[in-house]
N, C-alpha and C positions, 0 to 999 in steps of 0.2 A: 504494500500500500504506500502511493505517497505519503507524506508530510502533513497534518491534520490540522497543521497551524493555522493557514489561510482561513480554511473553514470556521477554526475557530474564533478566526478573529473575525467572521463576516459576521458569524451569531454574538457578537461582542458588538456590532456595530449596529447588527439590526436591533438590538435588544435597545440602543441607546436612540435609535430614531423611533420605536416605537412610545418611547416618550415617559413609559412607568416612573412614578417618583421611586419603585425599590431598586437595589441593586445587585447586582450579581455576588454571590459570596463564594461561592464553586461552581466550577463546570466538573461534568464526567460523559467520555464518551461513550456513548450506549449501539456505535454503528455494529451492524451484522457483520460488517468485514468480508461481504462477498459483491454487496453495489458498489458503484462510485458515491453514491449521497452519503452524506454525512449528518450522523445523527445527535446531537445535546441535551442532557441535561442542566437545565441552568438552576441551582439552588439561589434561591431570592434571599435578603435577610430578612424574611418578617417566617422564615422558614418552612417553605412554599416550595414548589418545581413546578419548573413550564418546560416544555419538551420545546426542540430547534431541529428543526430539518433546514442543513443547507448544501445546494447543488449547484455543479455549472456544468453539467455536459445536456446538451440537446437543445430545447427552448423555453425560455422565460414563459413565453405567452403560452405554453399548451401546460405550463406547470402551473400558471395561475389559474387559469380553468381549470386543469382537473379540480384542484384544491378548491375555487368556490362549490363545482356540484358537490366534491365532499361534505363540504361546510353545508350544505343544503340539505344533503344526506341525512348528516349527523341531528340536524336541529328538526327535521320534520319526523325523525323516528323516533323524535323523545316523547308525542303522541302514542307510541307503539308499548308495548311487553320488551322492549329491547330499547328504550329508553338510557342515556350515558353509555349504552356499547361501542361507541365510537368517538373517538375525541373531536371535540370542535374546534375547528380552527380559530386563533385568535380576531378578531375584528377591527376596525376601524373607528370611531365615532358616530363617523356617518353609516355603516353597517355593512361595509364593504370586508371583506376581508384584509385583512394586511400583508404584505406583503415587504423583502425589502429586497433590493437590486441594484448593483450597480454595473452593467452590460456586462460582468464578468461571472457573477456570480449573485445569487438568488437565496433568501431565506423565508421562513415561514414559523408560525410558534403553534403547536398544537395544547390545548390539554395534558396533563400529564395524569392519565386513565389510570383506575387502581386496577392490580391484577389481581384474581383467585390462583385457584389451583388448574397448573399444567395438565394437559392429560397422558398416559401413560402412553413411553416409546412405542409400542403396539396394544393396540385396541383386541377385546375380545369381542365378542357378537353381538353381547347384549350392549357394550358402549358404541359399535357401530352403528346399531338400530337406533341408538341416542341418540346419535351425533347427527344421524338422515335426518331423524324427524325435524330436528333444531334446524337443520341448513335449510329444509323447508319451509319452517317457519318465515326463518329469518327472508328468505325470498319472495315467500307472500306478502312481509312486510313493504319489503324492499319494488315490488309490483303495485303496491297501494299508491306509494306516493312518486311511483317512475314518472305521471304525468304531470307533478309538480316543477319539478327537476329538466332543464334542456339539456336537449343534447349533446353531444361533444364534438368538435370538428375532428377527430380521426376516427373513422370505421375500422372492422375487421379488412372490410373490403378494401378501403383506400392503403391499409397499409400494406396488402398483397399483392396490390398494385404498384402500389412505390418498390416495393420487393422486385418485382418482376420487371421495371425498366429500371433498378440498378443491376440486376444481372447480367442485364443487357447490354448494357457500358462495356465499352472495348479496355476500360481501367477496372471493370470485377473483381480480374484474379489482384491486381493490388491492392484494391479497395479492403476485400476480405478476404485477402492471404492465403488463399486456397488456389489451387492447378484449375485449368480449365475444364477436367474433366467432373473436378466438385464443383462447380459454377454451372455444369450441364446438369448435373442432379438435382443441385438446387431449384435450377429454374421450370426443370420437369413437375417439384411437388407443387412449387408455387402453382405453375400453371391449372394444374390438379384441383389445388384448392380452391380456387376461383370457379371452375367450372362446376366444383359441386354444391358451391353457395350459389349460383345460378338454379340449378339443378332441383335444389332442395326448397328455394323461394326465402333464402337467409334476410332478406332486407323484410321481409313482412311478417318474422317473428318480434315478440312483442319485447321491447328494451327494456334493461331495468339498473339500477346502479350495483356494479359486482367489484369486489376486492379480488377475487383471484385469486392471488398469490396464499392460499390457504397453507400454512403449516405447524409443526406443531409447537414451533418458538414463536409465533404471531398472536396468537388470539388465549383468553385462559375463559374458566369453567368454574361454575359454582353450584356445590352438590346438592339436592332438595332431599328432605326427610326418608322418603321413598328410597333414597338411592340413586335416583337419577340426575342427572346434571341439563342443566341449559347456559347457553353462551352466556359470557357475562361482559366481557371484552375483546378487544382489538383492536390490533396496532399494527402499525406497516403497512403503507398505502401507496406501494411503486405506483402499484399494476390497476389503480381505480380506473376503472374500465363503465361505459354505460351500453349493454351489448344484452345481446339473448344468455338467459340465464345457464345455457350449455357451459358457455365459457370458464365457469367455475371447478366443471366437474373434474378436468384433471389434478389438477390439485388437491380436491377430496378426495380422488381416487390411491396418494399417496400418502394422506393422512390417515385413509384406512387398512393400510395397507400391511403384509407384514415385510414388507424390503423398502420401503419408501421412506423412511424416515428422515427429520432433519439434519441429521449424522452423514447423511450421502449425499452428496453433488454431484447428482448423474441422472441422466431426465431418459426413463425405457417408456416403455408404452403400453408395458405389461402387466404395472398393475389397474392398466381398464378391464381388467378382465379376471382379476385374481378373485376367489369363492367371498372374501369380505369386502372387496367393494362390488359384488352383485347385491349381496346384504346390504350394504349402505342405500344403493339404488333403488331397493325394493320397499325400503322404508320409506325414502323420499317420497317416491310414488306413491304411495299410501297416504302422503301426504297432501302434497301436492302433485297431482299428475302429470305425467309427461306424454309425449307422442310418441308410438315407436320411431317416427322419422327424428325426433329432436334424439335420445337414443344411438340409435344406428349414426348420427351425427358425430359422437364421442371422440373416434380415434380423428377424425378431422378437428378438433380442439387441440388436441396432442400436436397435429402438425401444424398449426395455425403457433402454437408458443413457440415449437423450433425453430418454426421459418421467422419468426417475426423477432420472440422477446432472445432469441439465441443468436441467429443471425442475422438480420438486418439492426436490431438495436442492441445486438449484445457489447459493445464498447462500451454501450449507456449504463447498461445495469453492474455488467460485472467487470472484476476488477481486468486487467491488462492479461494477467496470466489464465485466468478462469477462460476469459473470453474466447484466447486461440485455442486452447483444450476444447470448450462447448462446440466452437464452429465446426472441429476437426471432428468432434465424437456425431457432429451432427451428418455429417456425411457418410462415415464409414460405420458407426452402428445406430443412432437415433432414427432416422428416417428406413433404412433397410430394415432395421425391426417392425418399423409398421409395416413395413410391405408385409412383413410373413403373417402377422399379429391375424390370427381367427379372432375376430370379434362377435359369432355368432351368439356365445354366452349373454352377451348385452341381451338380446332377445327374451331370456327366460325373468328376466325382473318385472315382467308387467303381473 
């Protein structure tokens, strides 16, 4: 990892434009150590914490949008059963969110969310069938107030399109440091994936706001009498996404998994199909139902993350070293695994 100074002096800087008469007594960084963003704790002296997300790789303007629908997110589902699950962004006076910037680099202050209890490395069946019912929930929530909330200017679409004319560039294999024969693979899935969002009628499913990036150091759990648990919080918001609620499911599908855990940096495709995440699926549906076409859609989420959050924006997310490992694993075993991947098991969860 670089040098965390900068960052940290950007959240020293934004902390002081955003005007608080308190001040800072300690920082601690709390970053995952796998994104480029950089993450803060800022201890106040009235002994307080305010969380600091601060970024410079990509764009300002698609990083203050995400962060308002978040901020909209979080405030209209404090009407919901899932009330304070999500931190709010800090504000403005005028009610704007805040923001700080200077063309190099970008801050923001969230809430600093209490956590419960983690849930264990692997899930047995009965917390898988917990954990469905809760994502359903939280999705119906998250479907109530989608028509409050605008939409966001990146699509799935737009970005498999921007995907597919940078492959296209006569600078590809330098762009992303792969031979021209992985820049011909690449651009085959891309091509793929587009055609079966045509295919499947992807723009006239119904949008809703998703976190994604589901795992099991992101979000914590708070137990009811019964024995069972419902979400209680969550944190870490790369990936806020406002998309058909498909897009979530690979990441569940590693949280219920028993190989997927947050211990492994390595993205297969096999746990869509492993005996506990049919369980998870079966539950959802129970819940909230799904289409066999949204379903059968699964392993194309799988490729939609390689192609997009791995190789077109993986400089964005992960660190220098992680990045060329993912791009490389993404051609030689991520995407060839799907090819082989029977997905007919999806089938039996309705």
């Amino acid at each position: 990892m670089t040098s965390s100074l900068p960052h940290r002096n950007a959240a020293v800087a934004a902390w002081a434009e955003f005007g608080d008469r308190r001040t800072i007594a300690a920082i601690d960084e709390v970053s995952a150590n796998v994104s480029t963003n950089r993450v803060f704790r800022l201890h106040l002296d009235d002994g307080s914490t305010v969380i600091s997300k601060v970024s410079s790789y990509g764009s300002y303007f698609l990083f203050y949008e995400d962060h308002d629908r978040l901020n909209r997110c979080a405030r209209l589902l404090d009407g919901t059963r899932f009330h304070g699950m999500l931190a709010e962004v800090w504000r403005r006076p005028d009610g704007h969110i805040f923001t700080w910037y200077d063309q190099r680099m970008w801050a923001v202050f969230y809430d600093d969310v209490p956590r419960r209890e983690a849930l264990p490395r692997i899930l047995n069946v009965g917390q898988v069938h917990n954990l469905g019912q809760e994502i359903a929930e939280f999705h119906l929530a998250c479907t109530d107030i989608a028509p409050r909330i605008p939409a966001g200017s990146k699509t799935v679409k737009s970005d498999a399109i921007h995907l597919l004319d940078l492959l296209e560039s006569p600078f590809a294999t330098r762009n992303f440091e792969l031979p021209p024969e992985s820049i011909g693979i690449l651009w085959k899935h891309t091509h793929k994936f587009l055609a079966r969002l045509i295919e499947v009628g992807y723009d006239e499913w119904p949008k809703i706001p998703l976190l994604i990036d589901w795992n099991l150091g992101n979000f914590s759990v708070a137990h009811d009498d019964d024995g069972s648990f419902h979400l209680f919080s969550r944190w870490d918001y790369d990936w806020f996404r406002i998309e058909p609620r498909v897009l979530d499911f690979y990441f569940l599908s590693r949280v219920s998994s028993k190989t997927g855990d947050r211990t492994r940096f390595t993205y297969g495709p096999h746990t869509l199909v492993e005996p506990t995440f049919l369980e998870f699926l079966r539950a959802y549906r129970r819940t909230f139902p799904m289409s066999d076409e949204e379903v059968t859609f699964l392993p194309e989420v799988y490729r939609f993350f390689i192609l997009n959050y791995v190789v077109r924006e993986g400089a964005r997310f992960f660190r220098p070293d992680l990045c060329t490992k993912f791009r490389q694993d993404a051609v030689r075993s991520y995407l060839p695994a799907l090819d082989r991947l029977d997905a007919s098991p999806l089938m039996s969860t309705s």
